[in-house]
Backbone as JSON Lines, residues from 0, in Angstrom:
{"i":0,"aa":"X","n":[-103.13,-99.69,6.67],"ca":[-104.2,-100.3,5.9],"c":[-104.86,-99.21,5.06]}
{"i":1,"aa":"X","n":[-104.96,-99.63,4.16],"ca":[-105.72,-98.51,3.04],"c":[-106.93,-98.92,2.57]}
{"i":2,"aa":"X","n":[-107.27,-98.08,1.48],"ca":[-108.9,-98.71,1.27],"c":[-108.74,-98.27,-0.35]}
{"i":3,"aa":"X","n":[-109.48,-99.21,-1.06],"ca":[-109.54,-98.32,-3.28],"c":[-110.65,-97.73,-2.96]}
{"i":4,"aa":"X","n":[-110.69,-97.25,-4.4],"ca":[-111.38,-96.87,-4.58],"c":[-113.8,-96.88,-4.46]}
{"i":5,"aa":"X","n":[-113.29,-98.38,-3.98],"ca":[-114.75,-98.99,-3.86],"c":[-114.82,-98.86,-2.21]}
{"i":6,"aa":"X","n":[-114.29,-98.55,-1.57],"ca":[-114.16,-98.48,0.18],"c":[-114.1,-99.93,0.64]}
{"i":7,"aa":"X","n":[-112.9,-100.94,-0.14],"ca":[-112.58,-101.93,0.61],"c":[-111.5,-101.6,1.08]}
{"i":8,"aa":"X","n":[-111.38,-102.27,2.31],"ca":[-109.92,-101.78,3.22],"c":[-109.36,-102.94,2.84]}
{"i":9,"aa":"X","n":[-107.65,-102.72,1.98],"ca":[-106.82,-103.44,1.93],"c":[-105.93,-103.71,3.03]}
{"i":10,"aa":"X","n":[-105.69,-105.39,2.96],"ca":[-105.12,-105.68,4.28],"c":[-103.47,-105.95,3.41]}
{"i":11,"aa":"X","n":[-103.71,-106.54,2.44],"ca":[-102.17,-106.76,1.68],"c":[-102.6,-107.06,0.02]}
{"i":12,"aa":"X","n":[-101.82,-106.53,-1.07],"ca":[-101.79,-106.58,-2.31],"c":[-100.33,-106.51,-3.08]}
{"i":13,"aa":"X","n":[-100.19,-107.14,-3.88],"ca":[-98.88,-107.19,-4.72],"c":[-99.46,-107.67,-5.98]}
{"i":14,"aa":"X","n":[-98.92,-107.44,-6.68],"ca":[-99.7,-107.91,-8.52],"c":[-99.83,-109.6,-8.56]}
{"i":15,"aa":"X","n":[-99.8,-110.49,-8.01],"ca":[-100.36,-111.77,-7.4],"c":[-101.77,-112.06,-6.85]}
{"i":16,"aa":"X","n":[-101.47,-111.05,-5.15],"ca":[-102.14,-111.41,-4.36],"c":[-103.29,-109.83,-4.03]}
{"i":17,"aa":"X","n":[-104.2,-110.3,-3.69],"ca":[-104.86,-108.97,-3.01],"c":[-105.85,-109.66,-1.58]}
{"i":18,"aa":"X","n":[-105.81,-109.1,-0.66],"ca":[-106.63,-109.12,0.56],"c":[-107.32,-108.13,0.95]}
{"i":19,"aa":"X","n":[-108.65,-108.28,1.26],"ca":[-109.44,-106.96,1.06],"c":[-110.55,-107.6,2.26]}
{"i":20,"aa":"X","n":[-111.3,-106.9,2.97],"ca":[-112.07,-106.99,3.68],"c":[-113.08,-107.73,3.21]}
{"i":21,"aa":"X","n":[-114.17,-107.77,1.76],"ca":[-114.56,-108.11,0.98],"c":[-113.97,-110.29,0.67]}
{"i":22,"aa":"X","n":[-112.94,-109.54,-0.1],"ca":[-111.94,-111.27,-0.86],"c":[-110.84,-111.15,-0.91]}
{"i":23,"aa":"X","n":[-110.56,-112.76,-1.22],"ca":[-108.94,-112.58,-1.45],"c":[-108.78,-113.03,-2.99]}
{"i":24,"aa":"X","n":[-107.92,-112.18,-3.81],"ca":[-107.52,-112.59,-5.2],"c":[-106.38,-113.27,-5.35]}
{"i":25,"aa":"X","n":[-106.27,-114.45,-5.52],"ca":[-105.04,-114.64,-6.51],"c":[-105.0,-115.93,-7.55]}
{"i":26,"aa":"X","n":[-104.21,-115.84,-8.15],"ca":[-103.72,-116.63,-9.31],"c":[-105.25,-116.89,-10.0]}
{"i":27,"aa":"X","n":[-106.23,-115.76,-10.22],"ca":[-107.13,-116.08,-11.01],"c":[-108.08,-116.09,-10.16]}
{"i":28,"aa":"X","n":[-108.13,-116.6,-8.36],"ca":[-109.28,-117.23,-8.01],"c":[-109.69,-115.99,-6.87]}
{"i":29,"aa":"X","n":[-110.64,-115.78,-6.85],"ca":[-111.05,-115.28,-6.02],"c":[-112.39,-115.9,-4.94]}
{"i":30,"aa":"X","n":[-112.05,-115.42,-3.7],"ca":[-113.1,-116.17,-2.73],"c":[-112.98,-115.51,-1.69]}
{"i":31,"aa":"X","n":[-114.59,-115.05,-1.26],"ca":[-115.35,-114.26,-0.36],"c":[-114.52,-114.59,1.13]}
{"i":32,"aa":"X","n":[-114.33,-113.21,1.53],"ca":[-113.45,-113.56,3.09],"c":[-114.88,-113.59,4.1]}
{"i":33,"aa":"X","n":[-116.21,-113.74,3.76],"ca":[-117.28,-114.13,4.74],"c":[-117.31,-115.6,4.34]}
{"i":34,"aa":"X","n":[-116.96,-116.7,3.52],"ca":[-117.51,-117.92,3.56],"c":[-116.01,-118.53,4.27]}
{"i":35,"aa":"X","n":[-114.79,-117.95,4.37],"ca":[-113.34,-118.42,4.92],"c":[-113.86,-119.02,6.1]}
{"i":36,"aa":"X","n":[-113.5,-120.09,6.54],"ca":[-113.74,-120.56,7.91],"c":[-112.6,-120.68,8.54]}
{"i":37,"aa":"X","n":[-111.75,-121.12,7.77],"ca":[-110.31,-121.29,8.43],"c":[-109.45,-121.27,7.09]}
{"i":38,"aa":"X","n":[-107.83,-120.25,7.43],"ca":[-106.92,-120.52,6.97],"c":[-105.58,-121.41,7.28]}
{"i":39,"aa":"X","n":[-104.78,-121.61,6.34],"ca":[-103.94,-122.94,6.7],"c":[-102.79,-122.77,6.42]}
{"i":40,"aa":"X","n":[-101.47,-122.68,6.84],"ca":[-100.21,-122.89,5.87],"c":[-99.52,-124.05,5.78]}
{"i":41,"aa":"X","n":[-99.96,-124.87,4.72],"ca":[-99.11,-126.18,4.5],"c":[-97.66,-126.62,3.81]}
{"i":42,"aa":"X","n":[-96.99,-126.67,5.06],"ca":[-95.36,-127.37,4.51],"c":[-95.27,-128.39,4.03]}
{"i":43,"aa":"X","n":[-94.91,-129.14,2.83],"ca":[-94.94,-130.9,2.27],"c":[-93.57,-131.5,3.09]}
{"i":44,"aa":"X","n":[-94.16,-131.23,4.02],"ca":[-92.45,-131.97,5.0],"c":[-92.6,-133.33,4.71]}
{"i":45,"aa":"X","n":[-93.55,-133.87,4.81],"ca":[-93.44,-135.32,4.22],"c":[-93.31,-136.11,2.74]}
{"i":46,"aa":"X","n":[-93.52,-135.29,1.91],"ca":[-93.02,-135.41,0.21],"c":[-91.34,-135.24,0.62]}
{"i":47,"aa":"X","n":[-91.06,-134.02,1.1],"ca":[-89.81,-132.88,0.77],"c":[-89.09,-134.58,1.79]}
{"i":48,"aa":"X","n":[-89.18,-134.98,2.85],"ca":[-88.23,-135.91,3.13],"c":[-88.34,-137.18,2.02]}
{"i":49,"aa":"X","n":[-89.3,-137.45,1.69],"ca":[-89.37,-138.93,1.06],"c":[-87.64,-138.49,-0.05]}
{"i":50,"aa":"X","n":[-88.5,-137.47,-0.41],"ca":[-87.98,-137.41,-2.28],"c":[-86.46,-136.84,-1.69]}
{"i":51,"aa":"X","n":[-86.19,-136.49,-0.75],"ca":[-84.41,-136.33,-0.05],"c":[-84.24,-137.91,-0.05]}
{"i":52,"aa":"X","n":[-85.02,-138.64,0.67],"ca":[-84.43,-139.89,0.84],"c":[-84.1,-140.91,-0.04]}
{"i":53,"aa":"X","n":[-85.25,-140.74,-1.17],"ca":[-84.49,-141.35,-2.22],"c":[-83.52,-141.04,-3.09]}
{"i":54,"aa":"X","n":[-83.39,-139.86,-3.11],"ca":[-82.44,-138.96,-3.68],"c":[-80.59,-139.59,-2.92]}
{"i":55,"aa":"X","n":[-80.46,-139.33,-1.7],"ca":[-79.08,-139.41,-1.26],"c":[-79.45,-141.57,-1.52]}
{"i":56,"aa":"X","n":[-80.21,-142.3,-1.4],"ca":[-80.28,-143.59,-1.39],"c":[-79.66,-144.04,-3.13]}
{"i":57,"aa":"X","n":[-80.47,-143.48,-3.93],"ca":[-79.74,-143.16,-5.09],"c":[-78.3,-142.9,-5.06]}
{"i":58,"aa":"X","n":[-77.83,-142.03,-4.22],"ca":[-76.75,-141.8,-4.72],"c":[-75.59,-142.57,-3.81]}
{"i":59,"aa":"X","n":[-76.1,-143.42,-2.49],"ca":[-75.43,-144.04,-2.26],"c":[-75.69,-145.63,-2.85]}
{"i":60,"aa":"X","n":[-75.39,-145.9,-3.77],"ca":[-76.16,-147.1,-4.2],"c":[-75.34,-147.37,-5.64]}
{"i":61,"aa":"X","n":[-74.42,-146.19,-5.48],"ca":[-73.16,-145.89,-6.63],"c":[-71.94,-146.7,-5.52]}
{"i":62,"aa":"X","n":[-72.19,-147.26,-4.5],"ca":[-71.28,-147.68,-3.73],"c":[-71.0,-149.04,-4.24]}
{"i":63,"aa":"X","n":[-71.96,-149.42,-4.61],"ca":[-72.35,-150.97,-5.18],"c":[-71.91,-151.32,-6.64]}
{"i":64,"aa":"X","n":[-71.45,-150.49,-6.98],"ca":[-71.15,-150.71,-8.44],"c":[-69.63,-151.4,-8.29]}
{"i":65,"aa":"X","n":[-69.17,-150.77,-7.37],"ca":[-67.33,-151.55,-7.37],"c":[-67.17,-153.46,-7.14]}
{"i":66,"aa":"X","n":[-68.55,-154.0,-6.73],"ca":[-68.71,-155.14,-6.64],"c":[-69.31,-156.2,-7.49]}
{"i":67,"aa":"X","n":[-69.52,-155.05,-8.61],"ca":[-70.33,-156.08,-9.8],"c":[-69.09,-156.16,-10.66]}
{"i":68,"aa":"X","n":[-69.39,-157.55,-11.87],"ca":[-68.5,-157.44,-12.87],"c":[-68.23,-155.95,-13.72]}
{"i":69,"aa":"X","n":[-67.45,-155.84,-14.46],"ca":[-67.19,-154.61,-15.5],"c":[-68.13,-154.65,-16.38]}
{"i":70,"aa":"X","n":[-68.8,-155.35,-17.13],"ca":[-69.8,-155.4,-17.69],"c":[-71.25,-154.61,-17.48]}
{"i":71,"aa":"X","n":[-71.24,-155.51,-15.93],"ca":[-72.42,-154.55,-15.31],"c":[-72.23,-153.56,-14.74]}
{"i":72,"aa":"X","n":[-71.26,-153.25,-14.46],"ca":[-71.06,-151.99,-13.8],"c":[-71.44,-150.65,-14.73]}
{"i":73,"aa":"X","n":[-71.24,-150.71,-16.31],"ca":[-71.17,-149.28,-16.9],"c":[-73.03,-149.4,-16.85]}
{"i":74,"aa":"X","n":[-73.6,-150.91,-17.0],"ca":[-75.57,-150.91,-17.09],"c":[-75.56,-150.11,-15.58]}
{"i":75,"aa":"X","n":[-75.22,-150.73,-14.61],"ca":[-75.61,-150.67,-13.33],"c":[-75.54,-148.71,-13.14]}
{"i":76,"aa":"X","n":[-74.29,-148.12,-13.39],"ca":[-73.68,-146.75,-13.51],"c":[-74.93,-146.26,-14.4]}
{"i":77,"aa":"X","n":[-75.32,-146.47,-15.38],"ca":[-76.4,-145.32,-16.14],"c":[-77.34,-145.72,-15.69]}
{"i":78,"aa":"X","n":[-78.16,-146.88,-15.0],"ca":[-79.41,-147.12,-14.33],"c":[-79.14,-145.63,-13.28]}
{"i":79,"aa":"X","n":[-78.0,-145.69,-12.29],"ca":[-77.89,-145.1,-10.87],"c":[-77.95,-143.14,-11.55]}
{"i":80,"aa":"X","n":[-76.97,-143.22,-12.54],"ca":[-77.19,-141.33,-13.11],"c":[-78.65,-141.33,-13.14]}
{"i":81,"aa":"X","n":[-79.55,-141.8,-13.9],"ca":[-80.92,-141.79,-14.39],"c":[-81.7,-141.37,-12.89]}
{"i":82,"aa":"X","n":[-81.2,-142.64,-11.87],"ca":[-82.1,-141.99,-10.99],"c":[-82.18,-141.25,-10.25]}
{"i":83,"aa":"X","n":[-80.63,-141.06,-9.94],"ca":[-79.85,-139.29,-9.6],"c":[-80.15,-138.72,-9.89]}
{"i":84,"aa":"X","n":[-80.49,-138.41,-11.37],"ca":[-81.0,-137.19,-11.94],"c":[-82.71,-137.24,-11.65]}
{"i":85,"aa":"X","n":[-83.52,-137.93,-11.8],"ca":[-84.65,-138.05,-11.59],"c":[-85.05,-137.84,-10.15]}
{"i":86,"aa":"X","n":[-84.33,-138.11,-8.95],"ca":[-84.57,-137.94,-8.1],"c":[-84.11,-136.24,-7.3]}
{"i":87,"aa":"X","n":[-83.1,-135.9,-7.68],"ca":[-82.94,-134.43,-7.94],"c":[-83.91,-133.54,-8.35]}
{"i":88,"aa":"X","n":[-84.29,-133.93,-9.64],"ca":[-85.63,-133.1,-10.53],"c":[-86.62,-133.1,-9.39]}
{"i":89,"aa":"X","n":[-87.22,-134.45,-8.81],"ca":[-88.23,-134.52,-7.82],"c":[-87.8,-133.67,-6.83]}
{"i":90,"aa":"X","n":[-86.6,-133.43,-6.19],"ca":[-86.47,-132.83,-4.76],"c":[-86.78,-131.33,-5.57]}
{"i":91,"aa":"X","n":[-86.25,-130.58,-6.45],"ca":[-86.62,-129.23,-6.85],"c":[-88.04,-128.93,-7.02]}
{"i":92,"aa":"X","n":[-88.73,-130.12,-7.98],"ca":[-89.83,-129.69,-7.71],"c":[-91.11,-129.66,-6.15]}
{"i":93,"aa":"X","n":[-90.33,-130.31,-5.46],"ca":[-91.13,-130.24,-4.36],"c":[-90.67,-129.05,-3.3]}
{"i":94,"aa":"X","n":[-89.49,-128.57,-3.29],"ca":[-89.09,-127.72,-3.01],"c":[-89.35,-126.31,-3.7]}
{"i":95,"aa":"X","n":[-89.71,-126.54,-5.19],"ca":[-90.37,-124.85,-5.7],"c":[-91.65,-124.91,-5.13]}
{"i":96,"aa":"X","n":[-92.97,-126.33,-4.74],"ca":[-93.95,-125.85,-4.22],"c":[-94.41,-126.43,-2.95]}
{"i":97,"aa":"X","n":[-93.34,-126.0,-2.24],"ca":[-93.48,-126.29,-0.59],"c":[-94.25,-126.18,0.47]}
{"i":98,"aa":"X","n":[-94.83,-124.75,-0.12],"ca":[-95.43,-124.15,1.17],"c":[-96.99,-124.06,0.24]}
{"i":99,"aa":"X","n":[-97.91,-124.43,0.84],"ca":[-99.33,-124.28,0.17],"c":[-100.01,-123.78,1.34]}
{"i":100,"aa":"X","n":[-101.1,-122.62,0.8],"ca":[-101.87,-121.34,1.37],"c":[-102.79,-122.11,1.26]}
{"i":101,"aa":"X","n":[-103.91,-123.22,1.86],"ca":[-105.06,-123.27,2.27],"c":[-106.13,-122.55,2.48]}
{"i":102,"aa":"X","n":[-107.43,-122.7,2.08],"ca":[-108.49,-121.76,2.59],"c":[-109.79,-122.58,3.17]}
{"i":103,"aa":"X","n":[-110.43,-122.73,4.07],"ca":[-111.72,-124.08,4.27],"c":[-112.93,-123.3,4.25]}
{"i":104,"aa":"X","n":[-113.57,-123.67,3.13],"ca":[-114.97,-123.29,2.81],"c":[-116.03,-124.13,2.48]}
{"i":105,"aa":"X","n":[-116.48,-124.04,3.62],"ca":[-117.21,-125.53,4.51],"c":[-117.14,-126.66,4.1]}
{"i":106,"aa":"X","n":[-117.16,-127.58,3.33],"ca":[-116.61,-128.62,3.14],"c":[-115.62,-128.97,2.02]}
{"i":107,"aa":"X","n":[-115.2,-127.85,1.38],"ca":[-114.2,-128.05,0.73],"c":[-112.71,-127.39,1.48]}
{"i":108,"aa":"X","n":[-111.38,-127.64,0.48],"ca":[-110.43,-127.16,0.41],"c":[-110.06,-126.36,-0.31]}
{"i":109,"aa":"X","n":[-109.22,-125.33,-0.51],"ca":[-108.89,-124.56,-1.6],"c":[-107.65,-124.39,-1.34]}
{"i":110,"aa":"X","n":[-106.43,-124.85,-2.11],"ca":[-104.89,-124.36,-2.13],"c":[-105.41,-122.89,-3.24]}
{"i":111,"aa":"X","n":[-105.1,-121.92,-2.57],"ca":[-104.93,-120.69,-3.28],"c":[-103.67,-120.57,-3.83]}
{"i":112,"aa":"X","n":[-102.6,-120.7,-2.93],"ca":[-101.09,-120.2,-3.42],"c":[-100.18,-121.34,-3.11]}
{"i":113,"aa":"X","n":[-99.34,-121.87,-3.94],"ca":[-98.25,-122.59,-3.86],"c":[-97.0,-121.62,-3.65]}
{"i":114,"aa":"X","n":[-95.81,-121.78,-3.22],"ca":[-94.96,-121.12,-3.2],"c":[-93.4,-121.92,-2.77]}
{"i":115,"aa":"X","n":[-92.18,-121.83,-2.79],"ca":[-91.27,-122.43,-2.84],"c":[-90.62,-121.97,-0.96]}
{"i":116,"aa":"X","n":[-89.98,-122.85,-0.61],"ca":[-88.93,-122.91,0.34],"c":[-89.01,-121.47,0.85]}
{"i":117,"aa":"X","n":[-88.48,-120.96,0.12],"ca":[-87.7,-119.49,0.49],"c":[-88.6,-118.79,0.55]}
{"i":118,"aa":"X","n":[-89.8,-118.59,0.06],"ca":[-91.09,-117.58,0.62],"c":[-91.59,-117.83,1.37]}
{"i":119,"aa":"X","n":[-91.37,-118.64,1.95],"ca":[-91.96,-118.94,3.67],"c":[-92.94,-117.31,4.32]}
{"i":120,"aa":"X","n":[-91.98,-116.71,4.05],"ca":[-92.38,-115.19,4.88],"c":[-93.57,-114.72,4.04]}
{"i":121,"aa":"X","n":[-93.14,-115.01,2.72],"ca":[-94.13,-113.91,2.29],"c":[-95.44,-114.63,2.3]}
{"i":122,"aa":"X","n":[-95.44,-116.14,2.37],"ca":[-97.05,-117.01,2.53],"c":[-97.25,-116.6,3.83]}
{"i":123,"aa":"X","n":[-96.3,-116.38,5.02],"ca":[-97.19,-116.17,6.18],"c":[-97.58,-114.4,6.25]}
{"i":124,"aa":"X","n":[-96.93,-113.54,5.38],"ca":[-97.65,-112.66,5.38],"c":[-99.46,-111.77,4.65]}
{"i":125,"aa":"X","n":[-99.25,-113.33,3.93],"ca":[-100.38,-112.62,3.53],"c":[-101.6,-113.6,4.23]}
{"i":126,"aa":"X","n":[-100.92,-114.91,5.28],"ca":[-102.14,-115.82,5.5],"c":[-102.44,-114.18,6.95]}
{"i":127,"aa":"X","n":[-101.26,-114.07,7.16],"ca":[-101.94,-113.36,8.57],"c":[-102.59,-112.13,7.96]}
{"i":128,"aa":"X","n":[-102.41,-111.49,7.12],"ca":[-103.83,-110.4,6.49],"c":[-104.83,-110.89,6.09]}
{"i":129,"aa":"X","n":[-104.67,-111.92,5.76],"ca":[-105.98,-112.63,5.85],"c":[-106.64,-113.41,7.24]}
{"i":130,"aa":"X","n":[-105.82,-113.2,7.91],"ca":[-106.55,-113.34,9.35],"c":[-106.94,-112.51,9.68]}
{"i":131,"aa":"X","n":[-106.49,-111.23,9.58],"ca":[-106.65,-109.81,10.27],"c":[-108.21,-109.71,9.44]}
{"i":132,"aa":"X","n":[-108.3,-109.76,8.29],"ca":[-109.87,-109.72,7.56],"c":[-110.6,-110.46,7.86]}
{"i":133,"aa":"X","n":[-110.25,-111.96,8.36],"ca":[-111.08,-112.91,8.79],"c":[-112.0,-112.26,10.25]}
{"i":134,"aa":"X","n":[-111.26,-111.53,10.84],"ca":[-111.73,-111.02,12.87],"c":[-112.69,-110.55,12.28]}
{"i":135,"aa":"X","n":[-112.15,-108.98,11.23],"ca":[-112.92,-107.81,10.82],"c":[-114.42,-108.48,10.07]}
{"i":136,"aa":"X","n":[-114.38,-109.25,9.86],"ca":[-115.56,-109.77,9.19],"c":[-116.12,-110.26,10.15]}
{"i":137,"aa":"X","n":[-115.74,-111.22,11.16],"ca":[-116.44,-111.51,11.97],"c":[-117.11,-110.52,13.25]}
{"i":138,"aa":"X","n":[-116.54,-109.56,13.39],"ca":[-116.74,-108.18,14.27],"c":[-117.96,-108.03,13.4]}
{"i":139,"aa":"X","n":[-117.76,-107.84,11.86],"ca":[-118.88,-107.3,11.29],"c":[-120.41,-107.94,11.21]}
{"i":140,"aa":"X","n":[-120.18,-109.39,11.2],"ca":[-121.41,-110.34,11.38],"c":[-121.78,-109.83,12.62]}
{"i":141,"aa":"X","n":[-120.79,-110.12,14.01],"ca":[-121.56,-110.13,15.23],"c":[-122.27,-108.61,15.37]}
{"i":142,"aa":"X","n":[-122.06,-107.2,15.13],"ca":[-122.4,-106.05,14.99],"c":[-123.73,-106.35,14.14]}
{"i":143,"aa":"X","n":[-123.85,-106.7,13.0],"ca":[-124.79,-106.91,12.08],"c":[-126.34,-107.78,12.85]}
{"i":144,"aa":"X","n":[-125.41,-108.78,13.69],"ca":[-126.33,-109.7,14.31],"c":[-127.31,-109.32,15.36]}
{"i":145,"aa":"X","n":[-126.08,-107.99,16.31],"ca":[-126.67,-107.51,17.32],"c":[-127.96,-105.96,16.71]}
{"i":146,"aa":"X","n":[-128.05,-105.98,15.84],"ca":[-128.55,-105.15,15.1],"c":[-127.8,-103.5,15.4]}
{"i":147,"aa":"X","n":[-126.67,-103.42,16.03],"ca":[-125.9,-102.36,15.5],"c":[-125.49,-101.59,14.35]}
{"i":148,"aa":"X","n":[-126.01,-102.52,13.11],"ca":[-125.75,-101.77,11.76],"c":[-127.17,-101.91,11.21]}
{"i":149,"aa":"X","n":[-127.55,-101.4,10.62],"ca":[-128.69,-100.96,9.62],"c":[-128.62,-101.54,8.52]}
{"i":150,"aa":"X","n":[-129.04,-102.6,7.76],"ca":[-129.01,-102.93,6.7],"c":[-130.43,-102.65,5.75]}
{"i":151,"aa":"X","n":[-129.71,-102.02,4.39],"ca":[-131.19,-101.77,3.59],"c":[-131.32,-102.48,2.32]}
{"i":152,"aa":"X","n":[-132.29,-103.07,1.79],"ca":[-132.51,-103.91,1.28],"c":[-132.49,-103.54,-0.26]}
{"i":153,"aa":"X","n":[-132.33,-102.7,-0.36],"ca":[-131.89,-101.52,-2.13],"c":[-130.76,-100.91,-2.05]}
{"i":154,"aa":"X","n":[-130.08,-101.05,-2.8],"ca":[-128.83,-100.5,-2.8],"c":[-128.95,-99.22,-3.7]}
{"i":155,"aa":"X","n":[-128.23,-98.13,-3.07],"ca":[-127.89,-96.98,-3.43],"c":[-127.36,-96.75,-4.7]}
{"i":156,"aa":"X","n":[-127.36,-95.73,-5.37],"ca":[-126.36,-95.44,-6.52],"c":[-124.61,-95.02,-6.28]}
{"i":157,"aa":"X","n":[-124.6,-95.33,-4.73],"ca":[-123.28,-95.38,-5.04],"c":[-122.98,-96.54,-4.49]}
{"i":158,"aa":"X","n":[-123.64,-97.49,-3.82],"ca":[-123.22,-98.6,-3.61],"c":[-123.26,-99.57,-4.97]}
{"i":159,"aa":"X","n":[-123.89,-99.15,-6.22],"ca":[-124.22,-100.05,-7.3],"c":[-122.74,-99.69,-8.37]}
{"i":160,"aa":"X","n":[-122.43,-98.09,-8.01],"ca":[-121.33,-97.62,-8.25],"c":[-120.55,-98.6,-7.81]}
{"i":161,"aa":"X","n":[-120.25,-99.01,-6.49],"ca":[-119.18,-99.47,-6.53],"c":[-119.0,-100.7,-6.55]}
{"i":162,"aa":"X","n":[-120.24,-102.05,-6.77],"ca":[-120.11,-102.96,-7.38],"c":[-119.9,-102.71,-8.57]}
{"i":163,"aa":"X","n":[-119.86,-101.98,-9.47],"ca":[-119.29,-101.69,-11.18],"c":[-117.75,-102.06,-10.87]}
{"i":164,"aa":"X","n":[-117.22,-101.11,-10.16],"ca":[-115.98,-100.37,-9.69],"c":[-115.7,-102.07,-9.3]}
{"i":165,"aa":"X","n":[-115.88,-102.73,-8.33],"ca":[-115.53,-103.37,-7.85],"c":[-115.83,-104.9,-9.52]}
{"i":166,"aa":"X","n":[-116.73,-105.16,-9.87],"ca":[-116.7,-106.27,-11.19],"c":[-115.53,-105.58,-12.08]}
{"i":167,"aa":"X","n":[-115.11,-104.35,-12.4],"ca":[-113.99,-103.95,-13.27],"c":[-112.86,-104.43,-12.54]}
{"i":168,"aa":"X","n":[-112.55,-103.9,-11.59],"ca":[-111.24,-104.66,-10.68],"c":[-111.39,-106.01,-11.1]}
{"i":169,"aa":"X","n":[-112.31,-106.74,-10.71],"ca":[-111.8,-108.01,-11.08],"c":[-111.7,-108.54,-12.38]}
{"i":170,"aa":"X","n":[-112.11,-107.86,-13.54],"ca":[-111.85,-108.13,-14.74],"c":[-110.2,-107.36,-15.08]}
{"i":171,"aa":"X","n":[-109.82,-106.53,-14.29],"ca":[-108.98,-106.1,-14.52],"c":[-107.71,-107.65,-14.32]}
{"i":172,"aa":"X","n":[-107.66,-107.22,-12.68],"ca":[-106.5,-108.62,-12.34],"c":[-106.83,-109.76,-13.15]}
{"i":173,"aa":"X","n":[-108.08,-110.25,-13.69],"ca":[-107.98,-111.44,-14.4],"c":[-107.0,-111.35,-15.74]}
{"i":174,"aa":"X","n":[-107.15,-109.72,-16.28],"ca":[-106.69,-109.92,-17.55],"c":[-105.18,-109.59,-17.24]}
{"i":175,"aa":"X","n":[-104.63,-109.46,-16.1],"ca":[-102.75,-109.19,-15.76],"c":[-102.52,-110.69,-15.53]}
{"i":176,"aa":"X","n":[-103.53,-111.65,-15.03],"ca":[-103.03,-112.87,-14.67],"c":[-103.08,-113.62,-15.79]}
{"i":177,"aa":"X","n":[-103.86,-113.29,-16.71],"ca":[-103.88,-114.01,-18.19],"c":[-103.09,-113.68,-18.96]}
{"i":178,"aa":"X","n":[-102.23,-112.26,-18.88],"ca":[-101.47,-111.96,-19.9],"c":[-99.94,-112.45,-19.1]}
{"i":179,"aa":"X","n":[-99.76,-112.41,-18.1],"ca":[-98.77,-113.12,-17.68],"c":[-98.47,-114.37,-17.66]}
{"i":180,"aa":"X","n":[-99.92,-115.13,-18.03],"ca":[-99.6,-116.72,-18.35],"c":[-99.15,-116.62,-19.32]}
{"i":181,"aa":"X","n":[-100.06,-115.88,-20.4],"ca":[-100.06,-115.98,-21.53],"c":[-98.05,-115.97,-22.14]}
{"i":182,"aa":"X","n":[-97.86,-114.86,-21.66],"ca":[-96.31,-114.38,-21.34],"c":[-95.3,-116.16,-21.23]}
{"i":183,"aa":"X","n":[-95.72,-116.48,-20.32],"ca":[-94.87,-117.48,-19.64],"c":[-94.91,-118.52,-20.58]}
{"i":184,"aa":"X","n":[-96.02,-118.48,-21.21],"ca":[-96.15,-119.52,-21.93],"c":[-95.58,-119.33,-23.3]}
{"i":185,"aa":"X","n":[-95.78,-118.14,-23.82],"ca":[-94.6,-118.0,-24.89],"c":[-93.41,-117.91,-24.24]}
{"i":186,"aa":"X","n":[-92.99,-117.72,-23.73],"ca":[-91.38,-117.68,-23.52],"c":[-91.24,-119.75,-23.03]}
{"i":187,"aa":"X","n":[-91.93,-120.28,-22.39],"ca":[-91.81,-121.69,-22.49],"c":[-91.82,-122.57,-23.65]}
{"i":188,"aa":"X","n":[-92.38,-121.7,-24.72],"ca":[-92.67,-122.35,-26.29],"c":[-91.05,-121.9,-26.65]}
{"i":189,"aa":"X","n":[-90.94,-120.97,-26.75],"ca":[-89.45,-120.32,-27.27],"c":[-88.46,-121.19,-26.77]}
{"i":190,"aa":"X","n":[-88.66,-121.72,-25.12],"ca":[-87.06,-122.11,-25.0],"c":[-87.14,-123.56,-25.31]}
{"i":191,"aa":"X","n":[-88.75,-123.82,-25.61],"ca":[-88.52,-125.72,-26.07],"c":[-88.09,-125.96,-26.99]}
């Protein structure tokens, strides 16, 4: 575990995500790891079967075509591609955003991170650094509570230091997450 330059101890960061004793950053949003009440990792196992099921139902449903006239069969055949293909498209897209990173801050929800099938690992690695910050914060309330820490009601010049330090960081990642939309989005204009 390391710490930046502002003396937050990083629990996990990649140009996405950051976890910090402090917050967690990503895709733009950031939110205080003292208001986290609970984190979540949500699988759409129940989308991800529907949209399989209509998908192979679709495609057995090409069985039925050998019993209609010739006529209907070539209508019946491009109705069944259409929804083959449509139902395919649906299984990918529910499969690129499978796994959703939850956050509960008191009566709301927050999906922070969507992520596909195959990152499984890397959503549970960063929900569990964000558990590991969730304890550390709470160690820090109960210490705080028991009056073990000293709190002063003016902040220092280097603690004001490092809220600077710390508002630049986040203007920083905002402007890598904007220029990477920005990015995506020209190259999505280009290939339309």
């Amino acid at each position: 575990m390391a710490t930046n330059k502002i003396g937050e101890k990083i629990y996990y960061s990649d140009p996405l995500v950051k976890v910090t004793n402090v917050r967690i950053t990503c895709n733009d949003i950031s939110v205080p790891v003292g208001k986290i009440e609970r984190v979540n990792i949500y699988p759409r196992i129940e989308a991800y079967c529907f949209a399989v099921s209509i998908c192979l139902l679709s495609l057995f449903s090409f069985i039925f075509c050998q019993f209609l006239p010739l006529t209907a069969r070539i209508a019946y055949a491009a109705v069944m591609v259409i929804a083959v293909t449509s139902s395919a498209f649906w299984v990918y897209r529910i499969c690129k955003n499978y796994i959703e990173l939850e956050l509960f801050v008191g009566n709301q929800r927050i999906i922070i991170l969507r992520a596909g099938m195959w990152k499984r690992m890397y959503v549970c690695r960063i929900a569990s650094s964000l558990g590991e910050a969730l304890l550390d914060e709470k160690k820090y309330q109960k210490m705080k509570e028991s009056g073990e820490l000293a709190e002063s009601s003016t902040l220092s010049s280097t603690e004001t230091m490092r809220l600077k330090v710390m508002l630049d960081d986040y203007e920083s990642i905002s402007l890598k997450i904007r220029e990477q939309y920005e990015r995506r989005m020209k190259q999505q204009r280009a290939t339309a």
